[in-house]
C-alpha positions in Angstrom: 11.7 16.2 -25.0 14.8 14.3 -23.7 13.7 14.5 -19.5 10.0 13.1 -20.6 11.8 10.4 -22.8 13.9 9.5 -20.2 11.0 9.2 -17.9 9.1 6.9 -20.1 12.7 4.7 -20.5 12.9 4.3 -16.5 9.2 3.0 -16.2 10.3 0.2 -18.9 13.2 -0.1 -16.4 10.5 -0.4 -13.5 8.6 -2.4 -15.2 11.2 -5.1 -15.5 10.3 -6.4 -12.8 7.2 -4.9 -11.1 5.4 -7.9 -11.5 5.8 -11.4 -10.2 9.0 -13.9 -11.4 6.5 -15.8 -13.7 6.2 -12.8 -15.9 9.5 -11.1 -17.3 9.6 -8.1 -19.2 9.1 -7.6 -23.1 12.5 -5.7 -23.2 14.0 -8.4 -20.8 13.0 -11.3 -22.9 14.3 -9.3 -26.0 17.4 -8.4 -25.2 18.2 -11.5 -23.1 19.5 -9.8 -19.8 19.9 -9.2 -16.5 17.9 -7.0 -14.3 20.8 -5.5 -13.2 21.8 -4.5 -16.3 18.6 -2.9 -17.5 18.7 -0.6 -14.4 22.7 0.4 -15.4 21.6 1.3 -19.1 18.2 2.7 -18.1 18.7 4.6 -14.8 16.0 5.5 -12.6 14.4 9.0 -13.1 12.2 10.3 -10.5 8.5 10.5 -11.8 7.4 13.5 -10.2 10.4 16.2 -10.9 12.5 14.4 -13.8 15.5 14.7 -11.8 17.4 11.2 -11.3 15.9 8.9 -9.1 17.5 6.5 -6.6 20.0 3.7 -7.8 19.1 0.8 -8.9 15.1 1.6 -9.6 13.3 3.9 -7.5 11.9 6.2 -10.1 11.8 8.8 -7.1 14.4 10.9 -6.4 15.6 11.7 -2.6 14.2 15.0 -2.3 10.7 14.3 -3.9 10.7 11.2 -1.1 12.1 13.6 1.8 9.2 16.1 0.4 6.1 13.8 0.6 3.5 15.1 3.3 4.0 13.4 6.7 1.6 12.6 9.3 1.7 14.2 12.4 0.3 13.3 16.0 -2.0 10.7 15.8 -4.3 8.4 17.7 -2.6 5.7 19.3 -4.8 3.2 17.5 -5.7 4.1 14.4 -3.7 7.6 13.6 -6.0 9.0 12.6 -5.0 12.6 13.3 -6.0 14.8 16.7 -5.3 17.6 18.2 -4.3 17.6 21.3 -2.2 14.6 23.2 -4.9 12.1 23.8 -4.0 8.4 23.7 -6.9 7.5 21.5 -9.6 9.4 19.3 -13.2 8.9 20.2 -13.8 6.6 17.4 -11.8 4.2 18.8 -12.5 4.8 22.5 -16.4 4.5 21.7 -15.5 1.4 19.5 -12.5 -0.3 19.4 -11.4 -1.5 15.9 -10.0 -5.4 15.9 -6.1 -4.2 14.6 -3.8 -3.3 17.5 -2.1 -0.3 15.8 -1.7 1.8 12.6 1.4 2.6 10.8 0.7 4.7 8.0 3.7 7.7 7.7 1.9 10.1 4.9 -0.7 12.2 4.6 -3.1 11.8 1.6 -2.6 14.6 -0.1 -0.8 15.2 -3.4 1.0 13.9 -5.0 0.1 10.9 -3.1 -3.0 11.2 -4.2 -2.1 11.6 -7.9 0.4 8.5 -7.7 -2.5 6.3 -6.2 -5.2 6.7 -8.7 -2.6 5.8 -11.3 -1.2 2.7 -9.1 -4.8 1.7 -8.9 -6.6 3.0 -12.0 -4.9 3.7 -14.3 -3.1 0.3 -14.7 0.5 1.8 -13.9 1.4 -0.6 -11.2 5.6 0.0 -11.6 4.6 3.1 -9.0 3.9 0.1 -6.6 8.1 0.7 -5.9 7.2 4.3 -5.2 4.8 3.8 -2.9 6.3 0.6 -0.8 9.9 1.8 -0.4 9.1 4.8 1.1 6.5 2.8 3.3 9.0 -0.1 3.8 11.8 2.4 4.9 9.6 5.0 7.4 8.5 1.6 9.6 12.3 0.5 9.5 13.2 3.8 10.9 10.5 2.8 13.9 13.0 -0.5 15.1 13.1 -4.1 13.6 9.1 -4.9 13.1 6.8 -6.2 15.4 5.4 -8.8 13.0 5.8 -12.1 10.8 4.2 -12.0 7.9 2.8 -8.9 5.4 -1.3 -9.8 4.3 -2.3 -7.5 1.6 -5.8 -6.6 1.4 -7.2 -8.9 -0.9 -9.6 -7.7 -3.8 -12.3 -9.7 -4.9 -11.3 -12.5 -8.1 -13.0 -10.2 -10.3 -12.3 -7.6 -9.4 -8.4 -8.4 -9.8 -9.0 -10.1 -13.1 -10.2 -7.1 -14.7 -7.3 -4.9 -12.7 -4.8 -7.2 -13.9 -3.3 -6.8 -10.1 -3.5 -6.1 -6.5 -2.1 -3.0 -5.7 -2.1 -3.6 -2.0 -0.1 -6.9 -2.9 2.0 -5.0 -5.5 2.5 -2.6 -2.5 3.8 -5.2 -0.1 5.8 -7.1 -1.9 8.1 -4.0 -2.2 8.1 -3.4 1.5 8.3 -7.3 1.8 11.4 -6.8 0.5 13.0 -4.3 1.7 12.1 -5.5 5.2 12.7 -9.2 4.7 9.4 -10.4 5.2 7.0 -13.1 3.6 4.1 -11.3 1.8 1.0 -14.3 2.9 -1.1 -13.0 -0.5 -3.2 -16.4 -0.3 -4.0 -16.4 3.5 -7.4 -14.2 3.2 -9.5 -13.9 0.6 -12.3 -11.5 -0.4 -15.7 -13.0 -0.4 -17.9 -10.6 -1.9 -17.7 -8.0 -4.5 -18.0 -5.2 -2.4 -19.0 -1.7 -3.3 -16.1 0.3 -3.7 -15.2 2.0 -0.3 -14.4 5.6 -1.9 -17.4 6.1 -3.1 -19.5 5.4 0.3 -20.2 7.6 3.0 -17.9 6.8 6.5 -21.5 5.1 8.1 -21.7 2.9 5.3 -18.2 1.6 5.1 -18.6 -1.0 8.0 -21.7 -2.3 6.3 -20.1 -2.6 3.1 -17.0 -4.5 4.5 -19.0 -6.7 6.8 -18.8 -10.4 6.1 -16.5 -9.7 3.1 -13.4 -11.4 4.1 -12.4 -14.8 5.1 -9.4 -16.6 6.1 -8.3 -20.0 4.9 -7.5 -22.7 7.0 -3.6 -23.0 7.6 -1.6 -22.0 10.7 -1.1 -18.1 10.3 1.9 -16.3 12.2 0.9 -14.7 15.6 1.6 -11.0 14.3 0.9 -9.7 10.7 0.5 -6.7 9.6 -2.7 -5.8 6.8 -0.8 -3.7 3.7 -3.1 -1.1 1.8 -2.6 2.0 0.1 -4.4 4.6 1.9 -6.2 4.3 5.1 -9.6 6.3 5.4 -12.1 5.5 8.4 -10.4 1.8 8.9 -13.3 -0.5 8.1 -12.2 -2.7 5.3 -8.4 -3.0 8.0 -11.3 -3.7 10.6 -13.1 -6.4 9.1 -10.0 -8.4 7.6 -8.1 -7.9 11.1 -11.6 -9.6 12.9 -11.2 -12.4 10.8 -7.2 -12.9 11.2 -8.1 -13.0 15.3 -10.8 -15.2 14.9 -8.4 -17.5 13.0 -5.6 -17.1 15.6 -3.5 -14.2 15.0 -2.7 -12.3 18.2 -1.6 -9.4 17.1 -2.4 -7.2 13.5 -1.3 -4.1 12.6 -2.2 -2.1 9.6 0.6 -0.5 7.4 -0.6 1.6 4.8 0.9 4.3 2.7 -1.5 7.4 3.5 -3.9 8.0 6.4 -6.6 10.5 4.8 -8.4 12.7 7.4 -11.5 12.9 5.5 -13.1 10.6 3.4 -12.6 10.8 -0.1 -15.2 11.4 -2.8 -16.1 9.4 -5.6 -13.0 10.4 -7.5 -11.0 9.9 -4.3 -10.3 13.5 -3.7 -10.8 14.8 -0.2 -14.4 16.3 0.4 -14.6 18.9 3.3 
């Protein structure tokens, strides 16, 4: 079929240069050219319609982005959604979580769902691109950013051997960027192999985060933002943003793709 081959072309296009500098492309190294030039011979075709995707590599097309489920009213602090026009939710007014705010412009529901498990799952980290420009460009639509530096979410050494990546840090480096700012991968670092957080109940999560992260010694910026993929009760944001105050930060704020309303299953799916 012509639209699925051309599909499978544009992720070789993606793919060019999903990953860091140090490691070009197969087709790159084979053909001896530009990135520029792979993206004018293999255009960009949008992953969830087949319909051309945005010049010069988002294999997502402008009405699949302008389509993806966005949040409504949310809490002030961690948007997590409410009804009515309270300030904050009573999570956060019972406890307040260490991160000053929560930027996260999608709901997680499909296909965001669908392009997350294959981001982090299934080993397809080119739809890193899809999921940081559309983040990147929602908080640029907000005003000039309120911070200095991007800290993904780090996973344990492991855990991101066996990965191959870090899809927060594949996430931010897209936004990075678009928005023009340093992506601090090596500022924090995951301590313990946690339990993963999708497969715990909510009143577990802030036991299973607790003590996980730490933050190396060098002089951090004084506003950061925590990158992640999808934002569920906030306690793995939580217990990194505790450890980036304690270090000196003054303000954190958490930009992630999705904000889920309920927490997700073992296979990540919503439960009700």
């Amino acid at each position: 079929m012509p639209g699925v081959r051309t599909a499978q072309l544009g992720a070789v296009a993606q793919y060019s240069n999903a990953l860091r500098d140090c490691q070009p492309s197969l087709l790159r190294q084979a053909l001896g050219v530009s990135k520029a030039l792979i993206h004018w011979l293999i255009t960009p075709t949008c992953l969830l319609c087949l319909e051309p995707g945005q010049a010069p590599a988002l294999d997502l097309c402008r009405g699949c982005e302008d389509d993806l489920p966005r949040t409504g009213r949310g809490c002030a602090i961690c948007a997590t959604p409410v009804a009515g026009p309270a300030i904050a939710c009573d999570a956060c007014l019972a406890r307040r979580p260490a991160f000053d705010a929560v930027l996260a412009p999608y709901r997680y529901e499909f296909p965001l769902v669908e392009l997350v498990h294959r981001l982090k799952y299934g080993g397809q980290v080119a739809i890193a691109r899809i999921l940081g420009t559309p983040l990147a460009r929602r908080i640029a639509e907000r005003g000039p950013p309120a911070v200095d530096a991007l800290i993904p979410v780090p996973l344990h050494a492991a855990r991101e051997v066996k990965r191959g990546y870090n899809q927060a840090g594949e996430i931010a480096r897209f936004a990075g960027e678009i928005l023009l700012l340093p992506v601090a991968r090596n500022f924090a670092t995951r301590l313990r192999a946690t339990e993963e957080q999708a497969a715990l109940p909510a009143i577990v999560r802030r036991i299973n985060v607790s003590g996980a992260f730490a933050v190396r010694d060098v002089e951090l910026p004084a506003a950061v933002a925590i990158v992640d993929d999808v934002l569920t009760t906030g306690s793995t944001a939580d217990a990194l943003a505790r450890e980036l105050k304690r270090a000196g930060c003054r303000r954190v704020e958490v930009w992630a793709v999705a904000r889920a309303a309920r927490a997700p299953d073992a296979a990540g799916y919503e439960t009700r």
